[in-house]
N, C-alpha and C positions, 0 to 999 in steps of 0.2 A: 789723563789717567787711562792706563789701559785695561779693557774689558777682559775680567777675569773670563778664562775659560770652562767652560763647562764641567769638563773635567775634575776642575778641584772642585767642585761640590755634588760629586758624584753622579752627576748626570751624563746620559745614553746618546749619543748621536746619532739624527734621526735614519739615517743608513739602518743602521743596528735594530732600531726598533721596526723597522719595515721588516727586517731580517724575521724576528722573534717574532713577528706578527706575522707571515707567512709560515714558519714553523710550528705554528701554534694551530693554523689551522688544516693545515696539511695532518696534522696527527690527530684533529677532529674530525676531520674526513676519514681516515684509517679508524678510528675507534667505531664510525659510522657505516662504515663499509663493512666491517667484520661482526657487529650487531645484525646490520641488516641480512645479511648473507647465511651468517649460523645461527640466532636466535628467534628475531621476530623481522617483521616485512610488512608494512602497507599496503592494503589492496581496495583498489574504491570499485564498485559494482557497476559494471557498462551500461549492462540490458534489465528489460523484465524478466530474463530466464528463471531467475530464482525467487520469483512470488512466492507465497507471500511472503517469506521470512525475510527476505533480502527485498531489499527497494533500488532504482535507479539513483548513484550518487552516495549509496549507503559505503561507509568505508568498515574497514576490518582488518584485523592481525593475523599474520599467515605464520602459526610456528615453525621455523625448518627444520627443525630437529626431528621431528615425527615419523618420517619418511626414509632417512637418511637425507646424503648430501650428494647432488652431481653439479654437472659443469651449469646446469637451472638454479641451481642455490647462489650462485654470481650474478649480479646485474649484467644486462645483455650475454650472458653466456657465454662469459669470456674465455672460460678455461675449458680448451675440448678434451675433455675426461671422460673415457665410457662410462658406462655404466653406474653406479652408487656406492658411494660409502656408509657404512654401517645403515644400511637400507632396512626395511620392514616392510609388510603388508597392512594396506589401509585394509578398516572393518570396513562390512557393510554399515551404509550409512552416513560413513564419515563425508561431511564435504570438505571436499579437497580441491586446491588449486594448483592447474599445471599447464606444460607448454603445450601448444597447438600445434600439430607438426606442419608441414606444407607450404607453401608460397604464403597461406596468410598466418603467418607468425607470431602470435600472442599469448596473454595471460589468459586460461580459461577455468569459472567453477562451476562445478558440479556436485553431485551426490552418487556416492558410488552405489552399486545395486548388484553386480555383475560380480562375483567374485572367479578364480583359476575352475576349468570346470564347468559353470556352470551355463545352464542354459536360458535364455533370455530373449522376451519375445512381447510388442502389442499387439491383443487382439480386442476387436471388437471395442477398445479404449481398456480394455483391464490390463495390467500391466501381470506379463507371465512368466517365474519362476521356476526352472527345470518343473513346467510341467502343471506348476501348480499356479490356479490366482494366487497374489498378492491381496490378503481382504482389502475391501476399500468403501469405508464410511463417510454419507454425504452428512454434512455438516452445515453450519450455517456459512451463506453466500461471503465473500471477500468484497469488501465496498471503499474503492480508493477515489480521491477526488479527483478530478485533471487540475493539474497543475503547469506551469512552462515546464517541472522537469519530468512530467508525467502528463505529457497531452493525447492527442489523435493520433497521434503516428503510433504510441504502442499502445492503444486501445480500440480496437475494431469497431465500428458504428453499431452492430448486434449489440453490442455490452456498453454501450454508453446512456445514459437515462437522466433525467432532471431530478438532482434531491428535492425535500422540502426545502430546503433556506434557495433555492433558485440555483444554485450550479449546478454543475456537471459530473457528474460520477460516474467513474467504471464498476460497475458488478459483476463478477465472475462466481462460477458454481464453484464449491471450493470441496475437498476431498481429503480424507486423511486414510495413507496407506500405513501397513504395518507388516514390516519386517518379518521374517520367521524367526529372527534373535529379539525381538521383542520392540525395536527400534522403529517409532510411528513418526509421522511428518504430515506435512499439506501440501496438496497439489491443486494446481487451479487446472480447468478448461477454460481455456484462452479464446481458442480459435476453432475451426473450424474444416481440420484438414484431413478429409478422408485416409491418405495416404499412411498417417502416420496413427492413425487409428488402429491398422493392421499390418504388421510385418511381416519380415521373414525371421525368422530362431536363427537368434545369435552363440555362439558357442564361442565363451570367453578361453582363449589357448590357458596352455598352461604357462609357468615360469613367470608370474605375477605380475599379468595384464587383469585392464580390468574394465567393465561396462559402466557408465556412465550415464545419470539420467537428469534432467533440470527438475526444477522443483514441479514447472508450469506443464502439464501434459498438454502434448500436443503442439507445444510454440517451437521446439527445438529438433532442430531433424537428427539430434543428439539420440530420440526414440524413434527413427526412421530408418532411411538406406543411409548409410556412413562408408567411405571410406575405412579400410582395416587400420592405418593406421592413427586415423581420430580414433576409432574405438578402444584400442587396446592398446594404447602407446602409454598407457599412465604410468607407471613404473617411473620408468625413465625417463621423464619429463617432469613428475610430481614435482611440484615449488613447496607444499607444506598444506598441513592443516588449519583448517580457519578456525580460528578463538574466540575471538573478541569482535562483538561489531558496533559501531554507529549512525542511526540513522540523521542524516544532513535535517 
């Protein structure tokens, strides 16, 4: 007797189903890609820059809409497009993530402080504002434990100490600055770096660049000497506003 074929009971040959099963996800990949690109974005946190709010490993949602769109709103930058689409000016405060310019090419975030105009400057550890301190109230200490994903390497032996239960803990002096739009945050002292203690007065250009500060005073030479275009390249590099975050 011969073996009915397939066919007459409506059944697919497996060709065909390879077929639709590559079509299928190729168009999830595209729905994937044009989310990720124009909506929202993954970002997991490298460093301790952004103590305390931000942790090492912590993830979070970058909206790109915020900022407008340039050829950074693409995975690796595929599309060389000057300048932005339907762009905008971050507030003071906002943290924002964007490209790095330079031979070392990355995702970087920060907290903007620096607005077109303005003048920007450490002294003596205060952080200075066309001129004026930024107030800055000491608060109670930041006390994180060492962990593998938090050990020695980004905790300096100064600020390492024995809890009571018997580990190891980083405590850092912790600091809350405030905005002149109203907008307060926390900063740690980290480290120990005369340099970036006292700068030179930055003068953010016009045409919507902008200064950039980590959370952690003193760890980032983001508050030190920079290169012009780390400093004020964010415009045009901006990948989006951070949202949403996760601590691991």
């Amino acid at each position: 007797m011969a073996k009915p074929s397939p066919a007459k009971f409506g059944g697919t040959p497996a060709r065909s189903e390879t077929s639709e099963t590559i079509r299928f996800l190729l168009k999830l990949a595209l729905v994937v890609l044009i989310f990720r690109s124009f909506v929202l974005a993954p970002f997991s946190i490298p460093s301790e820059s952004m103590l305390p709010r931000l942790l090492i490993g912590d993830y979070l949602f970058v909206s790109k809409w915020s900022y407008g769109y340039s050829r950074w709103s693409l995975p690796w930058g595929i599309l060389p497009v000057p300048g932005r689409l339907f762009g905008s000016t971050p507030a003071r405060g906002d943290v924002v993530v964007f490209r790095s310019p330079g031979a070392d090419d990355h995702d970087v975030i920060k907290r903007v402080i620096g607005l077109p105009g303005d003048r920007v400057q450490m002294r003596g550890g205060q952080l200075i504002l066309n001129g004026r301190a930024i107030p800055k109230e000491r608060v109670a200490d930041f006390v994180l434990p060492l962990t593998p994903n938090f050990d020695d390497r980004h905790c300096d032996a100064d600020f390492i100490e024995v809890s009571p239960g018997g580990g190891q803990v980083c405590r850092y002096r912790r600091f809350r600055e405030t905005l002149p739009e109203g907008r307060s945050y926390f900063v740690l002292d980290q480290r120990d770096i005369p340099e970036a203690d006292d700068t030179i007065e930055y003068v953010v250009p016009a045409g919507g660049a902008k200064r950039l500060s980590p959370e952690s005073s003193r760890l980032s030479p983001i508050r030190n000497t920079l290169p012009a275009g780390t400093t004020y390249s964010i415009v045009s590099s901006a990948s989006g506003m951070s949202r949403w975050s996760s601590t691991k």
